[in-house]
C-alpha distance (Angstrom), angle and dihedral (degrees) to the residues before:
residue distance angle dihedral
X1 . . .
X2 3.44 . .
X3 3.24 103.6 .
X4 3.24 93.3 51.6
X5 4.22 85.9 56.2
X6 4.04 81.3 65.8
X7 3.30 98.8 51.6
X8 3.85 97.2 47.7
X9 3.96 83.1 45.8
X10 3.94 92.8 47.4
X11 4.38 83.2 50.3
X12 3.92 91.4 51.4
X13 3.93 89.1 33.8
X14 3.98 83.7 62.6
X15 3.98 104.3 35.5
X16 3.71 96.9 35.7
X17 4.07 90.1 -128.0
X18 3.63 135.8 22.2
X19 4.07 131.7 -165.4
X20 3.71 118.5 -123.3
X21 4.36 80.4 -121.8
X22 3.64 83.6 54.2
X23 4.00 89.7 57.8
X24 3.67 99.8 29.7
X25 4.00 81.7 61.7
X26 3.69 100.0 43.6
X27 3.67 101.8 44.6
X28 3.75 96.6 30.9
X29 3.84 91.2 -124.0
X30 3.88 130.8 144.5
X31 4.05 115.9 -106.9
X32 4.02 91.7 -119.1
X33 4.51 79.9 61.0
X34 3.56 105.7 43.7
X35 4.17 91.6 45.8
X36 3.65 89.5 52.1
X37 3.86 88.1 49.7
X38 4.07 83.6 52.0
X39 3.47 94.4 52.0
X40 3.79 95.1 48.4
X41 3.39 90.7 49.9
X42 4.02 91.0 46.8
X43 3.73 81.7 56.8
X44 3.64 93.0 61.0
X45 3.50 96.3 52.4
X46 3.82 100.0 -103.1
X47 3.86 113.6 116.7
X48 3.31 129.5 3.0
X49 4.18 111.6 -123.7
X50 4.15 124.9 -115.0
X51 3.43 130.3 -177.0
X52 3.88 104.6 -75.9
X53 3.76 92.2 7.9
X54 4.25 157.9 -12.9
X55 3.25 136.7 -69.7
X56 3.98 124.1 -161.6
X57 4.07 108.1 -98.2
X58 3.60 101.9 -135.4
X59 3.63 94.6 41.2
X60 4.00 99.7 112.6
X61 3.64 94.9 50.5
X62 3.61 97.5 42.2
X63 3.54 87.6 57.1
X64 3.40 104.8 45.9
X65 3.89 85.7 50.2
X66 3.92 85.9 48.2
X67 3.25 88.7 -125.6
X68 4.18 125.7 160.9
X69 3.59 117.9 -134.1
X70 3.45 108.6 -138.3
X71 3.91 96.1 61.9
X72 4.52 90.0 165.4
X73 3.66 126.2 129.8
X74 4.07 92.2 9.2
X75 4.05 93.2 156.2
X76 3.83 92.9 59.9
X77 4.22 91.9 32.5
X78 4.32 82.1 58.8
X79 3.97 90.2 47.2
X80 4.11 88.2 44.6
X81 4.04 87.4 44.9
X82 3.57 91.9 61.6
X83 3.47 111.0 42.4
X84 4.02 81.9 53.6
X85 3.88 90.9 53.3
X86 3.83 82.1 52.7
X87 3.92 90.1 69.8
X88 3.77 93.1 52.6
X89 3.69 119.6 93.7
X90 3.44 126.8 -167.9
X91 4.06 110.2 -96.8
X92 3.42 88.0 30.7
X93 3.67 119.1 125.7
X94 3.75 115.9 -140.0
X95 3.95 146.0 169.9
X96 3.41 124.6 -121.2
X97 3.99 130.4 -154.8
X98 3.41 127.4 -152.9
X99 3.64 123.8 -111.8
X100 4.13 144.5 82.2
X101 3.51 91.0 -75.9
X102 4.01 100.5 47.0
X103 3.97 84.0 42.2
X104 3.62 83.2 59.4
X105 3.42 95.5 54.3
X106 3.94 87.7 48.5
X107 4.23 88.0 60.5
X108 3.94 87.5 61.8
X109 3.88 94.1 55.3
X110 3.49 104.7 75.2
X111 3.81 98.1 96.9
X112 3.65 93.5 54.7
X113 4.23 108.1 91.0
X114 4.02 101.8 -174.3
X115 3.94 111.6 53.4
X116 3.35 132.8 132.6
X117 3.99 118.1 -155.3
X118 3.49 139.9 -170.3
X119 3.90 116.6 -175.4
X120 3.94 140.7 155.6
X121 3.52 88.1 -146.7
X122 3.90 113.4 98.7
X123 3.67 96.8 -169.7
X124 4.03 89.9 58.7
X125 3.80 86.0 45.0
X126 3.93 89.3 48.9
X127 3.80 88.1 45.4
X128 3.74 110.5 46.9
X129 3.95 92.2 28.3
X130 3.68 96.0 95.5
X131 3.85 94.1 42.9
X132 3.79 106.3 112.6
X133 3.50 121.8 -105.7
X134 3.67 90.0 8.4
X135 4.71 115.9 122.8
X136 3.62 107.4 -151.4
X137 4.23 110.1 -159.1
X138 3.87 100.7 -174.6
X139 3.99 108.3 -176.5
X140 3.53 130.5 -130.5
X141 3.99 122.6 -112.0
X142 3.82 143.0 107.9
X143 4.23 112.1 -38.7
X144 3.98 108.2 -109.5
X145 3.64 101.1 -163.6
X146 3.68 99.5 -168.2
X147 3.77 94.3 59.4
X148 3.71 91.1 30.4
X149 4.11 85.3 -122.6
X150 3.54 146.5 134.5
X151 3.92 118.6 -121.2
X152 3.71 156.6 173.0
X153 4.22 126.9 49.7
X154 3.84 93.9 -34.7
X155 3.88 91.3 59.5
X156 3.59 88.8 40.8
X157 4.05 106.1 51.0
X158 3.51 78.5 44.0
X159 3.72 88.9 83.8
X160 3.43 91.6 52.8
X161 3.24 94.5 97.2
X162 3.93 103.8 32.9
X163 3.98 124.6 104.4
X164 3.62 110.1 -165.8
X165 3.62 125.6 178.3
X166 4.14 99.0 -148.6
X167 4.34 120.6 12.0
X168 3.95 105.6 -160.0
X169 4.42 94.6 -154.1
X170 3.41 125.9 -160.0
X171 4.57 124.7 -144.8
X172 3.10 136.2 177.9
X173 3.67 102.1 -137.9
X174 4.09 126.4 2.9
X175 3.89 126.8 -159.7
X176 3.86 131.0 -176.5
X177 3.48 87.3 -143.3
X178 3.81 104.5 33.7
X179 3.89 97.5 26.3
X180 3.71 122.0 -145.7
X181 4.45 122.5 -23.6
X182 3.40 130.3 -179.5
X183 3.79 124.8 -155.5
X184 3.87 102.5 -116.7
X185 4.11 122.4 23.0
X186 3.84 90.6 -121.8
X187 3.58 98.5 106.9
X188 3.64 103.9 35.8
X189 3.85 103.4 92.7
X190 3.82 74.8 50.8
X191 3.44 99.0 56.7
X192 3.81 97.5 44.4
X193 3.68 86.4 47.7
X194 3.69 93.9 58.8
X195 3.91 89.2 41.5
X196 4.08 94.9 60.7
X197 3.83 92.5 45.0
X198 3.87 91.5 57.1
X199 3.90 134.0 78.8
X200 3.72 94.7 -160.1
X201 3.78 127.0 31.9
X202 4.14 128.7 -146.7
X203 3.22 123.3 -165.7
X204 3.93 108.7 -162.7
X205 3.85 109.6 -165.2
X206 3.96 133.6 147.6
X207 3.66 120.1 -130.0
X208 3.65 98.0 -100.8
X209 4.26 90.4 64.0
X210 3.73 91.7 62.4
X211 3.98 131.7 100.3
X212 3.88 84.4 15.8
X213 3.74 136.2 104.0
X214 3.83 137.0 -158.8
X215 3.70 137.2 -163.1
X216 3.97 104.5 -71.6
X217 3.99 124.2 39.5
X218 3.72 122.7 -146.9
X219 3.74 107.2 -122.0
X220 3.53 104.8 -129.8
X221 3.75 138.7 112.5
X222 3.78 124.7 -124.6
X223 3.64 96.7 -115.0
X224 3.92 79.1 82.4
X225 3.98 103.9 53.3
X226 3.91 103.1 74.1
X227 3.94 97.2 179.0
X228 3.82 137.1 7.1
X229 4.01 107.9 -149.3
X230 3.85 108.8 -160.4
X231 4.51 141.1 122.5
X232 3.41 141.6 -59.5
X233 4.10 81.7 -100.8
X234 3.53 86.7 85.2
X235 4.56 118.2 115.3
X236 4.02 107.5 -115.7
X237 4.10 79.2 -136.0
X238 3.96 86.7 56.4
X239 3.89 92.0 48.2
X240 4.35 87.5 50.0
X241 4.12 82.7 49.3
X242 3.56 96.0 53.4
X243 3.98 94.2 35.4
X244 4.10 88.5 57.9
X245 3.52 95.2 47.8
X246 3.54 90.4 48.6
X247 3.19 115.4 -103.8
X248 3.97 120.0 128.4
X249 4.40 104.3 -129.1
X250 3.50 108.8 -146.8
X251 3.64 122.9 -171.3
X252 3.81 127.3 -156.2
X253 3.77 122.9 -149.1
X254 4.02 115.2 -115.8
């Protein structure tokens, strides 16, 4: 029961708000259930109730501050950041996710002059939109406040028409076995979108996201994900995982 509590807490964590539909559907769960499982977590302080669902309580002045929500593991999301700004060059053309760890690679860009970036995040837009030399394509979509992001088909067929030479993607969780899941389907078109417009794939992820799994899976194969960026938290037996399936492990220094 509880751990289902997380994991309806991780889905409003990363859409801001979810119906009690939305969760009835998703966990397979009667109405009467999943509203209990709101109140309880209204109890502990974590959303704030609505008719037909919850909403995250410090939403409004998180985003106002522009503030992410999932401020965890920020030493070893810097470190990640830049060794992933390392691999951008300037003229290149490049993808950006949205997230603490892909903002952190936007706080190493600033001494690159000639880039060209398309995001969903508005707070990397905001930040690297008055570095010079530096084109800022922001897509369209549905606001997710948490993640300070735009979502859903219109930020998808965005991509459509986008031809980037290196897309540095965000998860929440990422599994040799299982590959990488996200806690609410949201952002999945997204992140397939942003996959098929990119020649080379980064996956930026702290230690603590891999060998797990969460509620959604992304549904792509590994031939697509060329490197996985991440710390020196990471199992020498994950690192021989990813390296058979293909995927080059790189490890940045704290």
């Amino acid at each position: 029961m509880q751990q289902r509590r997380e994991k309806i807490l991780d889905m409003i964590r990363e859409d801001g708000s979810a119906t009690v539909k939305m969760l009835t559907d998703a966990f397979n769960l009667t109405e009467a259930t999943i509203r209990t499982d709101l109140r309880v977590l209204q109890q502990q302080g974590y959303v704030q109730r609505f008719h037909g669902g919850a909403t995250l309580v410090d939403g409004k002045q998180n985003t106002h501050a522009l503030m992410l929500e999932r401020q965890t593991q920020l030493a070893e999301k810097d470190s990640i950041g830049k060794l992933a700004a390392s691999f951008i060059e300037p003229g290149d053309t490049i993808i950006l996710d949205s997230g603490t760890t892909t903002t952190a690679i936007a706080n190493h860009l600033s001494h690159i002059k000639k880039l060209s970036v398309t995001t969903t995040a508005v707070n990397i837009a905001l930040q690297l939109g008055g570095e010079p030399g530096v084109n800022i394509l922001l897509t369209g979509g549905t606001f997710k406040f948490p993640t300070l992001s735009t979502s859903g088909d219109k930020a998808a067929s965005f991509f459509e028409n986008v031809l980037a030479q290196k897309l540095f993607l965000a998860t929440a969780c990422i599994s040799p076995r299982l590959g990488l899941s996200y806690p609410s389907e949201t952002d999945i078109k997204v992140k397939m979108a942003m996959i098929n417009a990119a020649n080379t794939v980064y996956v930026v992820a702290d230690s603590s996201k891999i060998d797990k799994v969460s509620m959604f899976a992304l549904p792509c194969d590994w031939q697509h994900i060329h490197y996985l960026i991440t710390d020196k938290g990471i199992s020498k037996a994950a690192i021989e995982a990813f390296e058979k399936l293909g995927v080059k492990v790189l490890i940045a220094d704290a």
